[in-house]
ROVO-398441 format. One record per residue (C-alpha): residue in three letters; x, y, z. Coordinates in steps of 0.2 Angstrom, whole numbers, plus 5000, padded with zeros to 4 digits. Example, Ala and Ser with C-alpha at 12.3 -4.5 7.8 and 13.67 -1.06 7.14 Angstrom:
2
REC code c1 c2 c3
REC ALA 5062 4978 5039 $
REC SER 5068 4995 5036 $
end
This chain:
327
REC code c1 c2 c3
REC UNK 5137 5076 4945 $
REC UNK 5142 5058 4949 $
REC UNK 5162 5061 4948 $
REC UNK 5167 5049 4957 $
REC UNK 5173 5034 4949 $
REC UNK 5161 5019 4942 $
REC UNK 5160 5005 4952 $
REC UNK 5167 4987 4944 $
REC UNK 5152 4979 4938 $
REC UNK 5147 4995 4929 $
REC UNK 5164 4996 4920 $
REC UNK 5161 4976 4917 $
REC UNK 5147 4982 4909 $
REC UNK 5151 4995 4899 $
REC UNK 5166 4986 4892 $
REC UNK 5153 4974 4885 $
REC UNK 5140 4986 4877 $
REC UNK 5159 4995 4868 $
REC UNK 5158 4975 4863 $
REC UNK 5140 4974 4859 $
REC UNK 5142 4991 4848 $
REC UNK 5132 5000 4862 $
REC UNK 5123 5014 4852 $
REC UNK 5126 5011 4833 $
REC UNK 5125 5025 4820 $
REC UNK 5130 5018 4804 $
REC UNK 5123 5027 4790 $
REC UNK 5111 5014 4784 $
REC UNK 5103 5011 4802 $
REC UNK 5102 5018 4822 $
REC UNK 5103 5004 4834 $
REC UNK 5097 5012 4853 $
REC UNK 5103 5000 4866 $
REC UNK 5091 5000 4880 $
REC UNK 5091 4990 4896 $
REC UNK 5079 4989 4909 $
REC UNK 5078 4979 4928 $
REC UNK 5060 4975 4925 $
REC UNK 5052 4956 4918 $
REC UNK 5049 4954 4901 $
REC UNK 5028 4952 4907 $
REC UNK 5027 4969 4913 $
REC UNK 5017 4981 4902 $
REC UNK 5032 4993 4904 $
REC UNK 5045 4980 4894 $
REC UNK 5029 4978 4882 $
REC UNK 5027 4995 4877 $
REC UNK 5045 4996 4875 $
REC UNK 5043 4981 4862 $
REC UNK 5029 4993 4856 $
REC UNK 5040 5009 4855 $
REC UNK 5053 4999 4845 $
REC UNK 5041 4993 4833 $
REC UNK 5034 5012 4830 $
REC UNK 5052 5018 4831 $
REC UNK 5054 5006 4814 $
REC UNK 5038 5011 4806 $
REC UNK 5041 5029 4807 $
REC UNK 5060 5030 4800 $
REC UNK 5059 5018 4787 $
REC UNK 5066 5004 4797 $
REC UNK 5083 5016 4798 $
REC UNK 5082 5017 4818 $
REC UNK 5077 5002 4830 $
REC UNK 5080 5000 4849 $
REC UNK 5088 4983 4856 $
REC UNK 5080 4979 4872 $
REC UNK 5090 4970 4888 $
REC UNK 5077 4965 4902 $
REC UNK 5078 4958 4919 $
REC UNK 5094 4967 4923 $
REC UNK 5104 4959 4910 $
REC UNK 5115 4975 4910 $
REC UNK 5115 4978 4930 $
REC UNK 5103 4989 4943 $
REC UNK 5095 5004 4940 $
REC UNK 5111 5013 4948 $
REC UNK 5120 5008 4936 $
REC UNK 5114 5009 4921 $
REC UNK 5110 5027 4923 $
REC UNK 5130 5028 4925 $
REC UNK 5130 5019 4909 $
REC UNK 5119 5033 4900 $
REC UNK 5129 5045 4907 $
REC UNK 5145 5041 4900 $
REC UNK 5138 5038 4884 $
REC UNK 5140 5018 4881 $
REC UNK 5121 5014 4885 $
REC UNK 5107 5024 4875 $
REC UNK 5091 5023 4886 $
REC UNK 5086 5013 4902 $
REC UNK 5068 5014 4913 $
REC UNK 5070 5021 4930 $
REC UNK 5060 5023 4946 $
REC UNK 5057 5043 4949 $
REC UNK 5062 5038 4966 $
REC UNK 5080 5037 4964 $
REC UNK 5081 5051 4953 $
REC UNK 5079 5064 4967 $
REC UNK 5099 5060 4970 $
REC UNK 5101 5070 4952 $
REC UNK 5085 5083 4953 $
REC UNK 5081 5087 4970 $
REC UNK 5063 5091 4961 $
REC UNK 5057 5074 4960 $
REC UNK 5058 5072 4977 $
REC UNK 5037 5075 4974 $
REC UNK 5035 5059 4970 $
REC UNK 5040 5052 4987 $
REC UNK 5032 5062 4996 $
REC UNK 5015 5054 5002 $
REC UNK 4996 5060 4999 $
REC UNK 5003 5071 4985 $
REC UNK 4991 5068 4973 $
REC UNK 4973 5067 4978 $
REC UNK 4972 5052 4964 $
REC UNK 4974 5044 4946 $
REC UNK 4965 5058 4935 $
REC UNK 4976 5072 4947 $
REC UNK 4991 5063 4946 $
REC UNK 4991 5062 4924 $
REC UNK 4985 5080 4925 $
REC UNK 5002 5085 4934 $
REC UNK 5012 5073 4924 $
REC UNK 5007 5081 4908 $
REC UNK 5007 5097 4914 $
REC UNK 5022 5112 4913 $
REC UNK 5027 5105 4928 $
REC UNK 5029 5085 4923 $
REC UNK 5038 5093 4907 $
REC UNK 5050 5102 4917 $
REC UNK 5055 5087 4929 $
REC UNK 5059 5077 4914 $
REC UNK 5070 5089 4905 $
REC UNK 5078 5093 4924 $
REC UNK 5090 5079 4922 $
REC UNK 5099 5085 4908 $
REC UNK 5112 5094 4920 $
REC UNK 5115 5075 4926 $
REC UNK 5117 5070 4907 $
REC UNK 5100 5063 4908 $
REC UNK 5086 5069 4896 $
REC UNK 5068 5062 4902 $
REC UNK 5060 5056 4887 $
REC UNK 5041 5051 4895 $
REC UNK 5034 5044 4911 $
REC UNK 5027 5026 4913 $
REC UNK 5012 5023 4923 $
REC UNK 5015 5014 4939 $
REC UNK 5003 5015 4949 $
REC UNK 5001 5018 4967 $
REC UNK 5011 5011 4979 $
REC UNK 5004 5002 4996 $
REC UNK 5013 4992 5010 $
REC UNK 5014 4973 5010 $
REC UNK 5017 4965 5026 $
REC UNK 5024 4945 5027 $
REC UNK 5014 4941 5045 $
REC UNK 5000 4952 5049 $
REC UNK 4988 4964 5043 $
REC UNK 4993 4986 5041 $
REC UNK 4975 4993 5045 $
REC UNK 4982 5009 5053 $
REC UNK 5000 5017 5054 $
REC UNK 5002 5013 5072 $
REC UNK 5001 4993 5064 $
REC UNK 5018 4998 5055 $
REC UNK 5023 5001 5072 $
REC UNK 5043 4996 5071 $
REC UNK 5043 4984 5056 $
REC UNK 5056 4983 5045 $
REC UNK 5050 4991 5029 $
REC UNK 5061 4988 5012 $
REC UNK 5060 5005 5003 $
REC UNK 5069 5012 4987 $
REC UNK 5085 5021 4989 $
REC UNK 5079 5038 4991 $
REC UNK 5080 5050 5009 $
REC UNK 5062 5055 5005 $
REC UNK 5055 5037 5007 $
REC UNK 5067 5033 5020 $
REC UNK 5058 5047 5030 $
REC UNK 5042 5045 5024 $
REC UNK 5040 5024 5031 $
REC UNK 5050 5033 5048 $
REC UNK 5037 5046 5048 $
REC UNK 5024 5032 5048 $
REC UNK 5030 5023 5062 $
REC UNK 5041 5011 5053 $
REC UNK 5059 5007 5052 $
REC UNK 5066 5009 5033 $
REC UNK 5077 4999 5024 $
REC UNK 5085 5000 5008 $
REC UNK 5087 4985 5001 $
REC UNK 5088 4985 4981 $
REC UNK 5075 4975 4972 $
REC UNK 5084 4960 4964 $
REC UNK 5088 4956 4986 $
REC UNK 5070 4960 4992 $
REC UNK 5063 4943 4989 $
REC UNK 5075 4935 4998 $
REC UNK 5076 4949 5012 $
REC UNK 5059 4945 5014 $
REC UNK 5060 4926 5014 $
REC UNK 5074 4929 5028 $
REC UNK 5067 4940 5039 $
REC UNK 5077 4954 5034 $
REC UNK 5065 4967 5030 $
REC UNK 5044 4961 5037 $
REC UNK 5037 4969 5019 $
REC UNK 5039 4982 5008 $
REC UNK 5028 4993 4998 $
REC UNK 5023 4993 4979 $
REC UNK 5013 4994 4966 $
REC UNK 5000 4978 4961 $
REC UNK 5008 4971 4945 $
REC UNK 5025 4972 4955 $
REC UNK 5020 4961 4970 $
REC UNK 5014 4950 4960 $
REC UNK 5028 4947 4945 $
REC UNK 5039 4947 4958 $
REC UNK 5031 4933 4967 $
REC UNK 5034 4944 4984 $
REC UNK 5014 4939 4988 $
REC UNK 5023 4921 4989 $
REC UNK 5029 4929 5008 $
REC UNK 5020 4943 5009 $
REC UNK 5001 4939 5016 $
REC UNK 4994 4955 5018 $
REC UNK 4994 4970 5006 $
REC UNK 4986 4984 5011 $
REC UNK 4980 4998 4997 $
REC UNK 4985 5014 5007 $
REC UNK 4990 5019 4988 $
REC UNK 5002 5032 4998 $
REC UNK 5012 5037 4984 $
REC UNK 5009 5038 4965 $
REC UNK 5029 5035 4959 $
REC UNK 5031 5037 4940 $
REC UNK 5042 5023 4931 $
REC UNK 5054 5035 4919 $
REC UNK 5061 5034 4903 $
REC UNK 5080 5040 4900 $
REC UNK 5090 5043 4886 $
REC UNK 5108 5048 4888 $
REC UNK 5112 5068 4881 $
REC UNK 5126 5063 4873 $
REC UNK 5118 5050 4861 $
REC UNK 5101 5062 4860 $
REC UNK 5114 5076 4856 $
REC UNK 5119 5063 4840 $
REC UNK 5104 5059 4832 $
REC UNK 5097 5073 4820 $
REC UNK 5080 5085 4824 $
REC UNK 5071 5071 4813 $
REC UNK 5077 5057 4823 $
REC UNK 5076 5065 4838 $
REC UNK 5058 5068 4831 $
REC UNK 5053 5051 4829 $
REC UNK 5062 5044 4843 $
REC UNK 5049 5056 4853 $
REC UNK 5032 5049 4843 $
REC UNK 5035 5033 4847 $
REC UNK 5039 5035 4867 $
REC UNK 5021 5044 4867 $
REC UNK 5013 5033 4858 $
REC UNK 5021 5018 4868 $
REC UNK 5017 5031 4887 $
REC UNK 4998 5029 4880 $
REC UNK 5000 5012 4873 $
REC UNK 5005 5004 4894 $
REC UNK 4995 5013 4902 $
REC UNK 4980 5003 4895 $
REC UNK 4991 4990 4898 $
REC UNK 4996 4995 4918 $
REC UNK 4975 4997 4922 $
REC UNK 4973 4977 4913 $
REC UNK 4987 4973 4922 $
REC UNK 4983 4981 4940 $
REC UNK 4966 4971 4938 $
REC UNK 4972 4955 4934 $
REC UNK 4989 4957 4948 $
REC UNK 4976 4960 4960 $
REC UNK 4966 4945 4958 $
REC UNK 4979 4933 4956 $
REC UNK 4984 4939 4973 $
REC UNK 4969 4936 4981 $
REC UNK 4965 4919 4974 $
REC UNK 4984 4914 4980 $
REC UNK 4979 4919 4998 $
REC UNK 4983 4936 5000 $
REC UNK 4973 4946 5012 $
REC UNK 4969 4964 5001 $
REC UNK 4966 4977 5013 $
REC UNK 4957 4994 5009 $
REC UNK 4959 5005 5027 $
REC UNK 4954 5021 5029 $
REC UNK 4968 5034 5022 $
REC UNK 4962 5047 5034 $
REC UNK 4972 5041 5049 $
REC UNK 4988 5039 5036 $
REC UNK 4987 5056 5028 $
REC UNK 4985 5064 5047 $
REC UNK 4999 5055 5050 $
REC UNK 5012 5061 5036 $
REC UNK 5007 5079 5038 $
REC UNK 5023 5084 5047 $
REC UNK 5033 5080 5031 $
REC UNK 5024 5091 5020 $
REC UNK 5026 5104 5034 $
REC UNK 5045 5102 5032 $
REC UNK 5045 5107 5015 $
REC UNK 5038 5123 5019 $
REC UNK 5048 5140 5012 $
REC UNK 5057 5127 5002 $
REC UNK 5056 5125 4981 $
REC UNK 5048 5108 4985 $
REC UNK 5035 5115 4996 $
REC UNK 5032 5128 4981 $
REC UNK 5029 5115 4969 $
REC UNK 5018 5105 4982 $
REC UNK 5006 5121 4983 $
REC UNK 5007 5122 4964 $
REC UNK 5001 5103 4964 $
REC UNK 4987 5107 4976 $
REC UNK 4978 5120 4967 $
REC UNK 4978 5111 4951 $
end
C-alpha cells in the first residue's frame, strides 16, 4: 500500500527527523519521536505529555517520547507516510482518513452508528475496536489505542441547521474520506475537502459555509470566530487514533513494547476525563462569544441517512454495522 512515491514536504521532512535522530535506540535510552497536527491545549497533546511521563516511570527513565504539536512535522497525510517508512515513531490520526488503509474503519464515518457515548466505548473496547486497530498493520501501521473525540455536529457561518433540508446546497468542509463525502451529499449538502490547517481561512473566504466537528475543536480552532451557528446533530462519533510505525514496534523488545502499551492506556483513560472537562468548558465559551448552540431533533437527520446504511448491505461493512447494532 502507499507505493507511489512521497510527496516533497514529506521527504523534507523526513530528512529532518534522519537529522533529529528520528527514533533513537541507544543502549542507555529509547527516544519515540511523535508528532501530531493538533494544539498543544487539547487534552489529546496532554495525555500524550501524560503517556511520556508514565512511559519514563515505568522503564526506569530508559524510553521517553519527544513530542512535535501543531503540525511541526506536516499533515496528518504525511506523517502517517512518515511511520510508514520507518523515520517517524508514532503520530495521532483521525479514524476518518484511515478508511484509505482499512476499509473497516469506514464505520466511523458513517452517521447514526452508535446510539451514544456509553454504546460507542462499548464497541471501542470491544473484539471489534481491537481488531480495527491492529488492521492497519498491513499498511505498516499498528493502532496502539483510541482517543476520545467526541461527536461531531455541523457548524454553519451565516444561519441556523435545524433540519437536513437547512443544509440544503451549502458548502460543507469535510475530512478526506469518501464516506464523509457521501454522508454531507446524502444530507443535502455539497462536500468539500479542504484540510484543516486551510479551513479557518476557507471559512473566513467563503470557500466552504461551515464544517462539522467536535466541541473542543470549534473552539481551539477559533472557527466559532466565523462560524455563528453550531448545531449538536452529534451525527458521528469519529475516534482520534494513536499510531506507531511496525517497523519501529518491531524494534523495541516484549518488555518495551510492554510498557509502551501501559502507558497509552493509561494516557486513553487519562483524556478522556479530560475530553468531558473540555467538551463542557468548549461549549460555553462558544456560547458566551455568541454562538447560537442548536440541539434539533436527530429523527428527521437519522431518516435522512438511512439510504447509506442501506448501501452497505451484503457488504463486510454492513456486517459489522449489524454487529454494532445488536451490542
Amino acid at each position: 500500500m502507499m507505493k507511489r512515491a512521497l510527496p516533497l514536504k514529506a521527504v523534507a521532512m523526513a530528512s529532518l527527523l534522519l537529522l533529529l535522530g528520528s527514533c533513537g535506540f541507544e543502549q542507555s535510552q529509547v527516544t519515540l519521536k511523535l508528532a501530531h497536527t493538533l494544539d498543544q491545549q487539547h487534552s489529546v497533546h496532554r495525555a500524550m505529555e501524560f503517556m511520556d511521563k508514565r512511559l519514563r516511570e515505568l522503564s526506569g527513565d530508559t524510553m521517553k517520547v519527544d513530542i512535535y504539536s501543531g503540525g511541526q512535522l506536516g499533515g496528518e497525510r504525511e506523517l502517517i507516510e512518515l511511520l510508514q517508512i520507518g523515520t517517524l515513531a508514532m503520530t495521532k490520526v483521525s479514524a476518518s482518513p484511515m478508511e484509505g488503509f482499512v476499509p473497516e474503519m469506514k464505520i466511523f464515518n458513517i452517521p447514526y452508528v452508535f446510539r451514544d457515548s456509553e454504546h460507542y466505548w462499548k464497541v471501542l473496547q470491544s473484539d471489534i475496536g481491537r481488531r480495527l486497530l491492529e488492521a492497519g498493520e498491513v499498511a505498516r501501521l499498528r493502532g496502539l489505542g483510541y482517543y476520545d473525540a467526541g461527536s461531531r455536529s455541523f457548524y454553519v457561518n451565516d444561519r441556523p441547521i435545524r433540519t437536513p433540508d437547512d443544509l440544503d446546497g451549502l458548502k460543507i468542509r469535510v475530512q478526506n474520506s469518501q464516506t464523509a463525502i457521501k454522508m454531507v451529499n446524502t444530507l443535502g449538502g455539497a462536500a468539500t475537502p479542504v484540510s484543516w490547517g486551510e479551513l479557518y481561512t476557507a471559512l473566513q473566504q467563503g470557500v466552504v459555509q461551515g464544517a462539522e466537528n467536535n466541541p473542543p475543536s470549534f473552539y481551539l480552532s477559533k472557527h466559532f470566530e466565523v462560524s455563528r451557528y453550531y448545531t449538536l446533530d452529534e451525527h458521528t462519533y469519529v475516534p482520534d487514533m494513536l499510531l506507531i510505525s511496525t517497523e519501529v514496534w518491531d524494534k523495541l523488545d516484549s518488555q518495551q513494547q510492554a510498557w509502551l502499551q501501559q502507558a497509552v492506556d493509561e494516557s486513553v483513560e487519562y483524556q478522556r476525563k479530560l475530553w468531558q472537562e473540555s467538551t463542557r468548558e468548549s461549549l460555553a465559551a462558544v456560547k458566551a462569544a455568541g454562538v447560537e448552540v442548536i440541539r434539533p431533533d436527530k429523527q428527521p437527520f437519522i431518516d435522512a441517512v438511512q439510504p447509506l446504511h442501506e448501501s452497505y448491505e451484503g457488504t463486510e461493512v454492513g456486517e459489522l454495522l449489524k454487529q454494532i447494532a445488536s451490542m
